[in-house]
C-alpha positions as CSV (number, residue, x, y, z in Angstrom):
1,X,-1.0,18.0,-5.4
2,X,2.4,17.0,-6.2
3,X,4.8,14.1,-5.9
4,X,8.3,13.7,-6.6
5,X,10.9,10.5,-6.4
6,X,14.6,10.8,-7.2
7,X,16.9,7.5,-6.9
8,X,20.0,6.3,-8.1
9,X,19.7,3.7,-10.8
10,X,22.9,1.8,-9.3
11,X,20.6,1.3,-6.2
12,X,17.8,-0.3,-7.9
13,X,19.8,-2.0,-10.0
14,X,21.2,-4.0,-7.3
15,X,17.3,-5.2,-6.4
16,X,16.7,-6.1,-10.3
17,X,15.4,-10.3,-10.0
18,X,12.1,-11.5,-10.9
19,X,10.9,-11.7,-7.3
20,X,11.7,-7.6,-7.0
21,X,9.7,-7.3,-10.4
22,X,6.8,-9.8,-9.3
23,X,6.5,-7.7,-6.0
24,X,6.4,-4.5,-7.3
25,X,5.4,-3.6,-11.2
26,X,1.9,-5.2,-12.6
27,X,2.1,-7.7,-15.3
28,X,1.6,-5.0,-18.5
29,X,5.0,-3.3,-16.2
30,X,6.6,-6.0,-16.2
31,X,5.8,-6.6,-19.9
32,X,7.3,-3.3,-21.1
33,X,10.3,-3.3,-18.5
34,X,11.1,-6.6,-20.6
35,X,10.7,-5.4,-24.0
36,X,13.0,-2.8,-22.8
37,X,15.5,-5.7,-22.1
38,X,14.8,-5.1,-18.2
39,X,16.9,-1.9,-18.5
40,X,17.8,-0.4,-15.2
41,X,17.2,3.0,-15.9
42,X,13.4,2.0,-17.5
43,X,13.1,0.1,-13.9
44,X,14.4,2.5,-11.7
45,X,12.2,5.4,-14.0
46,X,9.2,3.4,-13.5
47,X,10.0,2.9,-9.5
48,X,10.0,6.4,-9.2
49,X,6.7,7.1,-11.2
50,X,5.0,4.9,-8.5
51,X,6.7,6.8,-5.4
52,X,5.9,10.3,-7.1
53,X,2.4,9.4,-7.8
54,X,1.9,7.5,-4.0
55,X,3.5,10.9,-2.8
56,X,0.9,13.0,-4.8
57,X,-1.9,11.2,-2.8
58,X,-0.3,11.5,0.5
59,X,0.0,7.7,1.0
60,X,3.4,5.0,1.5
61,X,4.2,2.4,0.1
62,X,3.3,0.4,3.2
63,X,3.9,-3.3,3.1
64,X,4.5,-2.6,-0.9
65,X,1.1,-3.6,-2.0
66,X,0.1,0.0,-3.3
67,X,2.7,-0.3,-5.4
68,X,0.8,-2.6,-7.6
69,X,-2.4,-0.3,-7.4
70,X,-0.3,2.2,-9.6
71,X,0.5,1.2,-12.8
72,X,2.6,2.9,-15.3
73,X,1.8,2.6,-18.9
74,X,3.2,4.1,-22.1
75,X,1.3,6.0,-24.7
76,X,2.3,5.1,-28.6
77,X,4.4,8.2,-28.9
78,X,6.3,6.2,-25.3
79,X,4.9,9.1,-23.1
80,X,4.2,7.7,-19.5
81,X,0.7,7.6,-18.7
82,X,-0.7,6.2,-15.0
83,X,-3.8,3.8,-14.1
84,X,-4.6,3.9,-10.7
85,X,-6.3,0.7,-9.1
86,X,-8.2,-0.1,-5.6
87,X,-7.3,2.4,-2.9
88,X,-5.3,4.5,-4.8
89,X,-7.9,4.9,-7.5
90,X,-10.5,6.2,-4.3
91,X,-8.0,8.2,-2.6
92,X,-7.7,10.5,-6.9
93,X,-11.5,10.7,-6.8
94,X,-12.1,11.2,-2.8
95,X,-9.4,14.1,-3.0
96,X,-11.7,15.5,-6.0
97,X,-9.0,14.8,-8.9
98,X,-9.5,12.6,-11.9
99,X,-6.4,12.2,-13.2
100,X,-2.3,12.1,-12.9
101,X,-0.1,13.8,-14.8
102,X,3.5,11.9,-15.4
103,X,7.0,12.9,-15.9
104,X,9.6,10.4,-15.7
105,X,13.7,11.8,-16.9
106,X,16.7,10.1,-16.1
107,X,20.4,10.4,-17.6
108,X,23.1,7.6,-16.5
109,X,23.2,7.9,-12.8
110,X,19.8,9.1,-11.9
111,X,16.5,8.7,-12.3
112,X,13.2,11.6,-11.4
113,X,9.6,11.3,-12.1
114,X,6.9,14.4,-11.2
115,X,3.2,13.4,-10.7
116,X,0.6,16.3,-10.5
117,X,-3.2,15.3,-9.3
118,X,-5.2,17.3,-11.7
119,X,-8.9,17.9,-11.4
């Protein structure tokens, strides 16, 4: 299974406030996304990790709360690694995978992530 998420970092840009933050990335997020001086192209990266990975398990974003059940974190060598939480983590393991796979690329304009299932 595979996910995908392109957007354009002007459009999440424009959502950037604490109460965007608070609603969608997870405390440790939120940590990194400020050590990265809240950067819009490390938000708008990290927003589309969570869509490609909720698109990889066939499931929305609903009322926003699986946002939070996905969590992007960053390896030492600043790869982009993912925790799944609640739901999301029993949707990997009812579909018979045990992990996701990350890509996350963006230049000035735009920003893509890719999230593969693997068993």
């Amino acid at each position: 299974m595979i996910g995908i998420d392109i957007l354009e970092i002007v459009r999440v840009q424009q959502l950037i406030s604490d109460k965007f933050l608070d609603r969608v990335f997870t405390d440790n997020e939120k940590a990194y996304i400020l050590s990265k001086n809240t950067s819009p192209n490390t938000v708008t990266g990290m927003f589309c990790a969570k869509e490609a990975v909720l698109k990889a398990l066939n499931r929305g974003i609903g009322n926003g709360s699986a946002l939070k059940q996905v969590e992007i974190v960053h390896k030492e060598c600043g790869c982009p690694c993912v925790k799944l939480y609640g739901n999301c983590q029993q949707l990997l393991a009812d579909k018979g995978y045990s992990k996701v796979e990350l890509s996350i690329s963006h230049n000035d304009t735009t920003a893509v992530a890719v999230a593969v299932l693997m068993k």
